[in-house]
Structures are given as C-alpha cells and as structure tokens.
C-alpha positions in Angstrom: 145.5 28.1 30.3 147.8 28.6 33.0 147.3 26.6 36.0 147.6 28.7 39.4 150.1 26.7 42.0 147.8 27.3 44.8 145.4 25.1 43.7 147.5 22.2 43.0 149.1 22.8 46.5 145.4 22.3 47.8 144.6 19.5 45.7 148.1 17.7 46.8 147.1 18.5 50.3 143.6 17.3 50.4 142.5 14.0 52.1 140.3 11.5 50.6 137.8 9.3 52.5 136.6 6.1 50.9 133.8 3.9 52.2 135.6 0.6 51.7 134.2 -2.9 52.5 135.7 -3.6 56.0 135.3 0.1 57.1 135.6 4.0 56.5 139.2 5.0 55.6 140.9 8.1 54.9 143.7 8.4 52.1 145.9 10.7 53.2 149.5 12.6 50.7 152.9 11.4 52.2 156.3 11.9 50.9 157.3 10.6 47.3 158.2 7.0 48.0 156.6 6.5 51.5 153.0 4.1 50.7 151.4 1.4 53.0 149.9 -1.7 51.5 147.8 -1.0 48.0 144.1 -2.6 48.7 143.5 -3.1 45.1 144.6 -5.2 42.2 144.7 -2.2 39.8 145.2 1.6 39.9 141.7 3.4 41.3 140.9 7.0 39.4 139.3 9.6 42.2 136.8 11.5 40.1 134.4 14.7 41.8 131.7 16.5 40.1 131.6 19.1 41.9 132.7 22.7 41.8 133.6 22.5 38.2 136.4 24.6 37.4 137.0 25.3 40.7 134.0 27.6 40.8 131.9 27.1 43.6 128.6 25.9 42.4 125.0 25.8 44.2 124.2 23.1 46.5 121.5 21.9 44.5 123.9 22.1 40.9 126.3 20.1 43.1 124.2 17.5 43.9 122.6 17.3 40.5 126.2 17.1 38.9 127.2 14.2 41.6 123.9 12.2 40.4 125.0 12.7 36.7 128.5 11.2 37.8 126.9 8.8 39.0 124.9 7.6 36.4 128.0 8.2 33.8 129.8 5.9 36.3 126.9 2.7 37.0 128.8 0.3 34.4 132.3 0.5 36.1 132.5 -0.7 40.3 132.7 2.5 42.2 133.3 3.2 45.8 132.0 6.7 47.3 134.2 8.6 48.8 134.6 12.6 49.4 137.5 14.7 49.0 138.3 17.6 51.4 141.4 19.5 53.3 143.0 18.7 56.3 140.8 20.1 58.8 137.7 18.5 56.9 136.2 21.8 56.4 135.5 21.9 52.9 133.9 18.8 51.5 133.2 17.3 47.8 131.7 14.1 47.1 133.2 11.8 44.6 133.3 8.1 43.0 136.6 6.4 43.9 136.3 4.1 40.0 138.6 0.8 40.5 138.2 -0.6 36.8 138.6 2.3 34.7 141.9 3.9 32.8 144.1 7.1 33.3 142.8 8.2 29.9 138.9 7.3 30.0 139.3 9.2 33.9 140.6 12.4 32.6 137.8 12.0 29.7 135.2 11.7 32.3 137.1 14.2 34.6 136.5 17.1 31.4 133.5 15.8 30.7 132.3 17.0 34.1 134.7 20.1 33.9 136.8 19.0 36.6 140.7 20.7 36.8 141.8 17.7 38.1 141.0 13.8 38.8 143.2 12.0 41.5 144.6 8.6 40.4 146.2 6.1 43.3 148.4 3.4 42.9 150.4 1.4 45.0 153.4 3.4 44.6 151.9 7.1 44.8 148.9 8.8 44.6 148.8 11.4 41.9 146.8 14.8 41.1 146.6 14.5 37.5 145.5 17.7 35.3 142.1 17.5 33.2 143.9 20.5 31.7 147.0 19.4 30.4 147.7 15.9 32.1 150.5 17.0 34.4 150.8 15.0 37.5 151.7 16.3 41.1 152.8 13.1 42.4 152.8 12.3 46.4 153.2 9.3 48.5 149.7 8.1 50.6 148.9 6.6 53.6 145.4 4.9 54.1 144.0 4.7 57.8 140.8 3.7 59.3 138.4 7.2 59.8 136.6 8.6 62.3 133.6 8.3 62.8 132.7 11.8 62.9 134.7 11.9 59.8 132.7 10.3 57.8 129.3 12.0 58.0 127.9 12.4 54.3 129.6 9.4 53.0 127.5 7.0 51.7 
C-alpha cells in the first residue's frame, strides 16, 4: 500500500497536547536537531484511536474506540493527550504511553488500525508508519498550553 505524502505532511505538522503533572503542554515539530529538555527518562509512544485509517469515523465509534484504547492501555502509565493541526481545528484524542516499546506501539497502533503512532524522544519526535515502519523524523519543542487550548483534555 502506497502511502500518500499529504498525509505524512499533516501528521509531521500536527501539534500534540499532553496533560502533564505540573501543567497543560503542547508538543510542537521543529527542525531535525533543534529539541528542548526531554521530561522523561525513556522514549514516550503517542498512540490515537481514532479515525482509523484515516477515515473519519462517527462520534460515537470514536469515543467507543478511545475507551477500548484505553482499556488496552490500563497496565502501562499513560498520560492523555490529543493530537490536532496547527490552528487546533481538527482534534483526536490519544494516550501519550511512557513505558511501552517502538514495537509493542506499532502493534497496538494496527491493532486499532491506525496509519501511524508518534514516538518522542529527547532527540526528535518521529511519525512512525503502522504500515510499513517508516519514520518522518522532526525536531520538537514542548511549551506550556493555553488554556483555551486545552478544552477536552482530560
């Protein structure tokens, strides 16, 4: 299967809020090489349940799909967080997983047919395919959000 540029553009492109511990932050592409301070001790896997293959899904599929995510995810220490574009126009819930693996990610990522799972590091913050586990690579910068960014983040 052949995977169309435009969508990896948007998923290179697309912000990431995370409800951290001291306070709403938004994780943001840079350029390749250009990272602030990693939070974390070990690589975090951004994984969505929504929308599976890029199809839009029902409201009420979404939110049933996000709950089954959830409950896949309840062993491993999760923090929510919710993917969207620049402008914040088009939202999808996720799990932000901080003590899981690239491989057991992209397993869970297909198991939920995603196209793609997010994994960040302290040097980059990738889009990895579900597909065929190519990366699009980007740097990240992580900055306290809005308020009125962060509505549906829980």
């Amino acid at each position: 299967m052949t995977e169309p540029e435009p969508i990896w553009g948007a998923f290179t492109a697309a912000h990431v809020w995370l409800k951290l511990s001291d306070g709403d932050a938004i994780l943001t592409p840079g350029a390749i090489g250009s990272v602030d301070p990693f939070p974390f001790a070990q690589p975090v896997h951004i994984i969505t349940a929504f929308n599976p293959m890029g199809q839009m899904a029902t409201p009420d599929q979404n939110l049933a799909a996000h709950e089954a995510l959830t409950n896949t995810l309840s062993e491993y220490e999760v923090i929510p967080s919710m993917g969207c574009n620049a402008a914040g126009e088009h939202r999808e819930p996720g799990l932000a997983v901080l003590d899981i693996g690239l491989d057991q990610a992209l397993a869970i990522g297909q198991q939920f047919q995603q196209m793609a799972i997010y994994q960040w590091t302290a040097t980059e913050r990738a889009v990895v395919s579900c597909l065929d586990f190519t990366r699009h690579p980007t740097g990240w910068s992580l900055r306290q959000a809005p308020d009125s960014l962060t509505n549906g983040l829980t």
